[in-house]
KEKE-3310 file (N, C-alpha, C; in steps of 0.2 Angstrom, whole numbers, plus 5000, padded with zeros to 4 digits):
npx = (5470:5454:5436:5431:5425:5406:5399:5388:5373:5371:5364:5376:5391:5395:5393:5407:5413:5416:5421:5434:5438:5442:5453:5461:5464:5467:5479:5486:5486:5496:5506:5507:5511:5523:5529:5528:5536:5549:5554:5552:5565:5572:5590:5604:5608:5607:5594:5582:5581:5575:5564:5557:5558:5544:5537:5532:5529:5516:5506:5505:5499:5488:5482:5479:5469:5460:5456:5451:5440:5432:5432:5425:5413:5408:5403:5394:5385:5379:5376:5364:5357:5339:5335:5342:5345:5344:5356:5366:5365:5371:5385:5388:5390:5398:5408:5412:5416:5426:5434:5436:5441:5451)
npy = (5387:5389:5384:5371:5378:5377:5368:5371:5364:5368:5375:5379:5373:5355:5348:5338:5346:5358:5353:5347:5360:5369:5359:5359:5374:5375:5368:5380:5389:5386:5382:5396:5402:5394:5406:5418:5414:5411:5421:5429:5424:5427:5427:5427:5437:5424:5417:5426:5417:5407:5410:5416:5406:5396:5407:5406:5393:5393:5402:5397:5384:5391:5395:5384:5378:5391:5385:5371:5376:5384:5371:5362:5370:5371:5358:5357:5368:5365:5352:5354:5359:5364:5362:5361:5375:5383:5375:5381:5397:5393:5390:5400:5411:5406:5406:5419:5423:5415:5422:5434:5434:5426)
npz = (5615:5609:5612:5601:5585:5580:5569:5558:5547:5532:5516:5510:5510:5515:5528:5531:5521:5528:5538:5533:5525:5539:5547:5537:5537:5551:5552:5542:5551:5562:5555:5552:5565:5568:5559:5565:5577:5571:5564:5577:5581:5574:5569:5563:5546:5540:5544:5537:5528:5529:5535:5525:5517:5525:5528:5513:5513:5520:5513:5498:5507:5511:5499:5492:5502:5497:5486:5490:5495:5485:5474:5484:5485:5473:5469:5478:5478:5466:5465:5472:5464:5459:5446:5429:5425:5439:5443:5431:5438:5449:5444:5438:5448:5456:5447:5448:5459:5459:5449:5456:5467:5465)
capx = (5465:5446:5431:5429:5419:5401:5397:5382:5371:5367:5364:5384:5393:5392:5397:5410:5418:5414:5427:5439:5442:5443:5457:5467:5465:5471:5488:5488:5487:5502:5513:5510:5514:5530:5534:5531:5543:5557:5553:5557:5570:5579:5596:5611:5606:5603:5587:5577:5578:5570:5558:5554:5554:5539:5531:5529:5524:5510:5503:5505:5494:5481:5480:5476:5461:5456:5454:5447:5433:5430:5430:5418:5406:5408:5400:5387:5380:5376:5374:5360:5351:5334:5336:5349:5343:5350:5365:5369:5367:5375:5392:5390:5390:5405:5413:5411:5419:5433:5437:5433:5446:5458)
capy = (5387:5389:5379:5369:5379:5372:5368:5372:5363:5372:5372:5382:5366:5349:5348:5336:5348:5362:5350:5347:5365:5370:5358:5362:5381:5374:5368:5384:5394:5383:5385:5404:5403:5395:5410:5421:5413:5410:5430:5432:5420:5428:5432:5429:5436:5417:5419:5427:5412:5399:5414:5416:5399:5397:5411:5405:5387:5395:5404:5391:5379:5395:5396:5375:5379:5393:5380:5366:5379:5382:5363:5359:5373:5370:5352:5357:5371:5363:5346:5356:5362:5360:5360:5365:5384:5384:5375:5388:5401:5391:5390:5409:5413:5404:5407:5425:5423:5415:5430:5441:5432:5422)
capz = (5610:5612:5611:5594:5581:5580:5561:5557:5544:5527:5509:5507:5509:5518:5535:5530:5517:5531:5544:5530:5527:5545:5548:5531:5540:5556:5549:5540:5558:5565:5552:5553:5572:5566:5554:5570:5581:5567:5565:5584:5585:5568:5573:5555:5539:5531:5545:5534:5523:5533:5536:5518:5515:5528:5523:5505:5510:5524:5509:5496:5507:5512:5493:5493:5505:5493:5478:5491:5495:5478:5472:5487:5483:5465:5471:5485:5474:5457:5463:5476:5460:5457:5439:5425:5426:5444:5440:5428:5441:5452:5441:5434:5452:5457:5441:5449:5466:5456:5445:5459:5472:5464)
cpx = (5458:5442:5431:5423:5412:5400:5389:5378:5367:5367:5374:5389:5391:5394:5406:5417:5420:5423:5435:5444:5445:5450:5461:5468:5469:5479:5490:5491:5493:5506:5514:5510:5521:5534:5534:5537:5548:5556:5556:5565:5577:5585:5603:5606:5602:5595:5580:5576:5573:5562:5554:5551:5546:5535:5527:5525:5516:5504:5503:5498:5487:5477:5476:5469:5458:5453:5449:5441:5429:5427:5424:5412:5404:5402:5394:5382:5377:5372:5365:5356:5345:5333:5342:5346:5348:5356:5369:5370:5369:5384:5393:5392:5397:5412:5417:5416:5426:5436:5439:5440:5453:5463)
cpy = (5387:5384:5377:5373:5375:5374:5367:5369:5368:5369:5377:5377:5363:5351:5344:5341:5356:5359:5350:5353:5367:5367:5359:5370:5378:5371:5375:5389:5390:5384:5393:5406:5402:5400:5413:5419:5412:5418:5431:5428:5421:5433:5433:5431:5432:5417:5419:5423:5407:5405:5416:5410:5397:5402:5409:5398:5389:5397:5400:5386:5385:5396:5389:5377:5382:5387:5374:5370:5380:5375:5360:5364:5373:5363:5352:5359:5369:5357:5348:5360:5360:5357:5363:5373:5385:5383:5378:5392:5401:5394:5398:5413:5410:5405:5416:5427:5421:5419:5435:5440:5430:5424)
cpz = (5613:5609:5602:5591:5580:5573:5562:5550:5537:5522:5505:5506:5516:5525:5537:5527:5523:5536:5541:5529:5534:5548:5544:5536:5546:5556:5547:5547:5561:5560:5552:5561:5572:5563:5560:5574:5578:5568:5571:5585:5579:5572:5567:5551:5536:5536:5542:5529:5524:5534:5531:5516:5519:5525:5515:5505:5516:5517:5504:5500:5510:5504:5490:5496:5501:5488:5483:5493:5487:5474:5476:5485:5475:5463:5472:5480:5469:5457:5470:5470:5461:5450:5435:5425:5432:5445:5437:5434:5447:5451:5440:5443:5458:5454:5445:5455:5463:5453:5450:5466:5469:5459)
residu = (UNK:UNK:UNK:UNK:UNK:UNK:UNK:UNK:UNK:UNK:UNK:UNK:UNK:UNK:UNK:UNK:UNK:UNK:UNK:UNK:UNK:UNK:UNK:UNK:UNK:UNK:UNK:UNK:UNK:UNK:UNK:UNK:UNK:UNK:UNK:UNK:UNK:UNK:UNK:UNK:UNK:UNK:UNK:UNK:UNK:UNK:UNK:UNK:UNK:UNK:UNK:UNK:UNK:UNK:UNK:UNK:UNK:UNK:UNK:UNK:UNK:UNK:UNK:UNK:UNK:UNK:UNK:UNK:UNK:UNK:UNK:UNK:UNK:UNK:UNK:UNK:UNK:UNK:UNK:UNK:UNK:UNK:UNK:UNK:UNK:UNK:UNK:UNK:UNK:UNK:UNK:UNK:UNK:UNK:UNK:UNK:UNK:UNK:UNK:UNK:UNK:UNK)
# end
């Protein structure tokens, strides 16, 4: 694996929530090492179970990060208004990303 990502300070999320994801991600990327090598190492039929099963919980917790990026920018963004005006196009704006992705 290569050097740790540098997080960088912004107004997108915190650094915290920035860490948090990242390692939610980083489980995700080992359990989908694990689907590979069940994949190479599928040899009966029932195989493909253990390989499905996997699959669906990799994606399952990719779908968890989706929602924990959501909930922190839902947070960062609004609670980084300047006033209720922004916060609305805050939320209309994320409202937007959710329709638009999930």
């Amino acid at each position: 694996m290569g050097e740790p990502l540098k997080i960088v300070e912004g107004r997108a999320l915190t650094a915290q929530q920035k860490k948090d994801l990242l390692n939610r991600l980083a489980r995700v990327e080992g359990q989908l090492r694990g689907v590979q090598k069940l994949i190479a190492l599928a040899d009966a039929p029932s195989d493909c179970d253990a390989v499905a099963q996997q699959m669906a919980a990799a994606r399952k917790a990719l779908d968890r990060s989706f929602v924990q990026l959501l909930t922190a920018s839902i947070v960062t963004h609004t609670g980084n208004a300047g006033d209720v005006e922004d916060a609305k196009a805050a939320a209309a704006r994320l409202a937007a990303m959710f329709d638009k992705f999930a």
